[in-house]
C-alpha positions as CSV (number, residue, x, y, z in Angstrom):
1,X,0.0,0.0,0.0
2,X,1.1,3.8,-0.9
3,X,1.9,5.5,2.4
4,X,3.5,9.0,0.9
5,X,2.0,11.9,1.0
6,X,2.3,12.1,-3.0
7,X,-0.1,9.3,-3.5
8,X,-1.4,10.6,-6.4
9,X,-4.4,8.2,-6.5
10,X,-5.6,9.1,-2.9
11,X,-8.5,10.9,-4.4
12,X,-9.0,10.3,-8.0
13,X,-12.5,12.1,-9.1
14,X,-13.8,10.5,-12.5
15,X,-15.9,13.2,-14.5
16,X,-19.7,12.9,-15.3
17,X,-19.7,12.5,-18.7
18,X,-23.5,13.5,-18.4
19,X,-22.6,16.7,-17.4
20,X,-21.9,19.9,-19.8
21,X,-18.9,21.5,-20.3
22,X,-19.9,24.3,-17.9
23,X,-20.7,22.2,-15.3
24,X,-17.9,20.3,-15.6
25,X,-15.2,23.2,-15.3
26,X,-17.2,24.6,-12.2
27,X,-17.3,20.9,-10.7
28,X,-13.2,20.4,-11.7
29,X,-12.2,23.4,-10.2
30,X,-14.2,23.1,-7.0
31,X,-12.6,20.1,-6.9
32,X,-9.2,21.0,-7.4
33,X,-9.6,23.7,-4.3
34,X,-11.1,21.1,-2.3
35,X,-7.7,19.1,-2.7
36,X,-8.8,16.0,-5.2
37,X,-5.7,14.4,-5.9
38,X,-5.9,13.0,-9.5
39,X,-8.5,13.5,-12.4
40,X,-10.0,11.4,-15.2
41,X,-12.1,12.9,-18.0
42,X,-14.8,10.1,-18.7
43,X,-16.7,10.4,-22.4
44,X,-18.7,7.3,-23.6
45,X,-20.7,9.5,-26.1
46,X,-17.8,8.5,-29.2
47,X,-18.2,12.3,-30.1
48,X,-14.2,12.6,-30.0
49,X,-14.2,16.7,-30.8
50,X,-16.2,17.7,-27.4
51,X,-14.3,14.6,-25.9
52,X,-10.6,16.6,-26.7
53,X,-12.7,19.6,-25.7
54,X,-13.1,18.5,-22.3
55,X,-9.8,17.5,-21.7
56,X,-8.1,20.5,-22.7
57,X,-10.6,22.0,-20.6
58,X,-9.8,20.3,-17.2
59,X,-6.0,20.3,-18.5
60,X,-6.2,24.3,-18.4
61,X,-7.4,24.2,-14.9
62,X,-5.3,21.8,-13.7
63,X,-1.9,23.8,-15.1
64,X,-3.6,26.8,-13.4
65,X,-3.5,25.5,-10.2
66,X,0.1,23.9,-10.8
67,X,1.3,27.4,-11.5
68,X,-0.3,28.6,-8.5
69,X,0.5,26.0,-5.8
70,X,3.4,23.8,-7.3
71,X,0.8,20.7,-6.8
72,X,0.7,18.8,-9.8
73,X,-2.7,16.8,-10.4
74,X,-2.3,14.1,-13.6
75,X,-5.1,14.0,-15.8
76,X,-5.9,11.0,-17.1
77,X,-7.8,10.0,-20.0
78,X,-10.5,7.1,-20.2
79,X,-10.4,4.7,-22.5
80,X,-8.9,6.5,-25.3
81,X,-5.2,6.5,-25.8
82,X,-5.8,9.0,-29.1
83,X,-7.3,11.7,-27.1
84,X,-4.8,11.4,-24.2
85,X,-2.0,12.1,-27.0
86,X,-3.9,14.8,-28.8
87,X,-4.2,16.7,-24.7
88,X,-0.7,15.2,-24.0
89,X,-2.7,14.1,-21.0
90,X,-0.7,12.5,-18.2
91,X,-2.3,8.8,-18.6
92,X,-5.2,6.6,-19.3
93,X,-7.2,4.6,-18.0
94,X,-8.3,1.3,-20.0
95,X,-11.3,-1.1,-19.6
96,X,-11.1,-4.6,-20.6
97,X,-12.6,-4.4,-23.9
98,X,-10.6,-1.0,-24.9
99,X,-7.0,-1.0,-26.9
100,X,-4.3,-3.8,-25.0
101,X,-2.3,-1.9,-22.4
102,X,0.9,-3.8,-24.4
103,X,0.2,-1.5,-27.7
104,X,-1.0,1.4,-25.2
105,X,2.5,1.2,-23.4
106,X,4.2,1.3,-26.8
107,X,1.9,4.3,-27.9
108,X,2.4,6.3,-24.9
109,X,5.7,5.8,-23.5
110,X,7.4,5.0,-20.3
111,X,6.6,7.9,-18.4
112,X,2.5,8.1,-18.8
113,X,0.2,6.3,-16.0
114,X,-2.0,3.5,-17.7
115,X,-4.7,2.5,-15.3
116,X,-6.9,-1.2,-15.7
117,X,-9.8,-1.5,-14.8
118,X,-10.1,-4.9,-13.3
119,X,-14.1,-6.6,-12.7
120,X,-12.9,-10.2,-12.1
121,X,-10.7,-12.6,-9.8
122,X,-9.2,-13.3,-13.3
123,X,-8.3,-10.4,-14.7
124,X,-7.3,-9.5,-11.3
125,X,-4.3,-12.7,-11.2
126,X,-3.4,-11.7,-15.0
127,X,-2.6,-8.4,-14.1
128,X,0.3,-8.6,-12.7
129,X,2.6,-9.3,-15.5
130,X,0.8,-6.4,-17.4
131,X,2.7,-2.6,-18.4
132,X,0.0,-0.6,-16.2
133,X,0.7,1.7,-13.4
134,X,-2.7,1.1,-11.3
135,X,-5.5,-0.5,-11.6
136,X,-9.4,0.5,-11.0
137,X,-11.0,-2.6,-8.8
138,X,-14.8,-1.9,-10.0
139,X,-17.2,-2.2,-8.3
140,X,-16.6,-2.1,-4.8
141,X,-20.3,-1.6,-3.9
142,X,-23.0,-1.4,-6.3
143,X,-23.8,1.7,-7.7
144,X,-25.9,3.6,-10.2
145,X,-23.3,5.1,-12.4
146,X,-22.1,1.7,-14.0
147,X,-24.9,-0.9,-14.6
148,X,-23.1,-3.6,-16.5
149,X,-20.9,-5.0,-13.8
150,X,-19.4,-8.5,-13.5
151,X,-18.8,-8.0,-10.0
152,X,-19.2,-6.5,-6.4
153,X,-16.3,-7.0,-4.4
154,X,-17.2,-5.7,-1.2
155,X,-14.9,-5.5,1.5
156,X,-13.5,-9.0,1.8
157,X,-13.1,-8.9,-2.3
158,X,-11.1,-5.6,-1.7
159,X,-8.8,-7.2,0.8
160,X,-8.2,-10.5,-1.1
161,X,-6.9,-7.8,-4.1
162,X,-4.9,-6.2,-2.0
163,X,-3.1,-8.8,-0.6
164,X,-1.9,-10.3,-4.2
165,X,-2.0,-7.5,-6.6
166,X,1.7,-5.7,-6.8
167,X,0.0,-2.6,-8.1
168,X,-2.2,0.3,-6.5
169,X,-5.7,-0.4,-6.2
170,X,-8.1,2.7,-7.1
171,X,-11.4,1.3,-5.5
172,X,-14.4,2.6,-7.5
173,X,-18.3,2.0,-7.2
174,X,-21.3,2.8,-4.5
175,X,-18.2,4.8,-2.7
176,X,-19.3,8.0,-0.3
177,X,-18.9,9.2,3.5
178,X,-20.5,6.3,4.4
179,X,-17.8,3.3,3.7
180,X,-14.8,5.0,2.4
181,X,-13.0,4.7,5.8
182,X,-13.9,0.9,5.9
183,X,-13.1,1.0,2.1
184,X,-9.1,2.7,2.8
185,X,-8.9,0.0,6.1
186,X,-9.2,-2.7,3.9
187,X,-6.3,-2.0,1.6
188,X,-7.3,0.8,-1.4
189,X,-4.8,2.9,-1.8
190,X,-7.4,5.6,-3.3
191,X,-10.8,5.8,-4.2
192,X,-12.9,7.2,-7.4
193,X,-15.6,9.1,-6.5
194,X,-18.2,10.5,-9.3
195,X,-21.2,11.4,-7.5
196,X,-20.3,12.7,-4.6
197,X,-18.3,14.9,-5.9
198,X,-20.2,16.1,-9.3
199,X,-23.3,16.0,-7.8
200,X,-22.7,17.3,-4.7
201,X,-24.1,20.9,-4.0
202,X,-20.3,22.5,-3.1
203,X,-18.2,20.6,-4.7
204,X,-15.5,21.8,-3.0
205,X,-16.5,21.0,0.5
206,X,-17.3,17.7,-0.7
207,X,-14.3,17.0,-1.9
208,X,-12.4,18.4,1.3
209,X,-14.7,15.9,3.6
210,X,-13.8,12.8,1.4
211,X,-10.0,13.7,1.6
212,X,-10.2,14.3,5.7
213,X,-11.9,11.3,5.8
214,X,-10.0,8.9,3.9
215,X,-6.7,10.7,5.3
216,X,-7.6,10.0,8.8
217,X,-8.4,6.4,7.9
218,X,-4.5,5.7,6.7
């Protein structure tokens, strides 16, 4: 488990693809105040113009607050490695069905974060000899943001993934102020929140409640 203060997956918001591109800036930089530690622009609507829109979007506000607080916050990319090279994004994050993180590797380089998401006690054992950096252990909980999971881990799932996967584990699904201490004890090294961050009324208090919370749980 990640125990430095630069754990950069810590709190990792995933965007709300339902959201527009108002709404998105004001919920990114509420965000970024409230201390989120890593960002992933999330598209599933194959429209690949507002999709390079978005990014350079959050991008600009996450170089802003670089420039005024030294904090660097990667952005990552979801699913698609050709927008994350168009942004020059810091990473991506691939699903099982999106391009092999082998060929991604060899696209992006050595120095860009490739996240996996992983949904099964398979995937989870063939992981290990893979080029990634992290990988997204979906879902913890159920949720109503993704409704075609293979799995719910739970708790016990979370903690038998932790114990053999040599990678960080990103824990995402049904997460909120509710379980995430319980979620961190049992061996996450971060968590991915959507809704309770986009959705939330301040955004940046949220945010800042999540972080407390998960940091006094470490």
């Amino acid at each position: 488990m990640i125990t430095s203060n630069h754990n950069p997956y810590l709190l990792y918001l995933v965007t709300d693809d339902q959201q527009n591109l108002t709404t998105l800036e004001h919920v990114v930089r509420e965000a970024v105040a409230g201390g989120v530690t890593m960002v992933q622009i999330r598209e599933k609507h194959g429209d690949v113009r507002a999709f390079i829109q978005r990014a350079q979007t959050v991008k600009a506000i996450l170089q802003q607050a670089y420039t005024a607080t030294g904090r660097h916050i990667p952005l990552i990319i979801n699913d698609r490695v050709d927008v994350a090279l168009a942004v020059d994004a810091d990473g991506v994050h691939l699903g099982q069905t999106d391009m092999p993180v082998t060929m991604a590797r060899q696209l992006l380089g050595k120095d860009k974060l490739i996240g996996l998401s992983i949904e099964t006690e398979q995937q989870l054992l063939d992981c290990a000899s893979q080029p990634i950096d992290y990988i997204g252990l979906s879902a913890i909980f159920s949720t109503t943001t993704k409704t075609n999971l293979i799995t719910h881990w739970g708790l016990e799932g979370l903690q038998r993934a932790a114990a053999i996967c040599p990678f960080p584990i990103v824990a995402i699904g049904g997460i909120n102020h509710t379980n995430l201490t319980e979620v961190m004890t049992a061996g996450a090294d971060g968590i991915a929140i959507v809704s309770a961050i986009s959705h939330a009324d301040n955004p940046c208090q949220a945010t800042a409640e999540i972080l407390a919370a998960i940091s006094s749980s470490k």
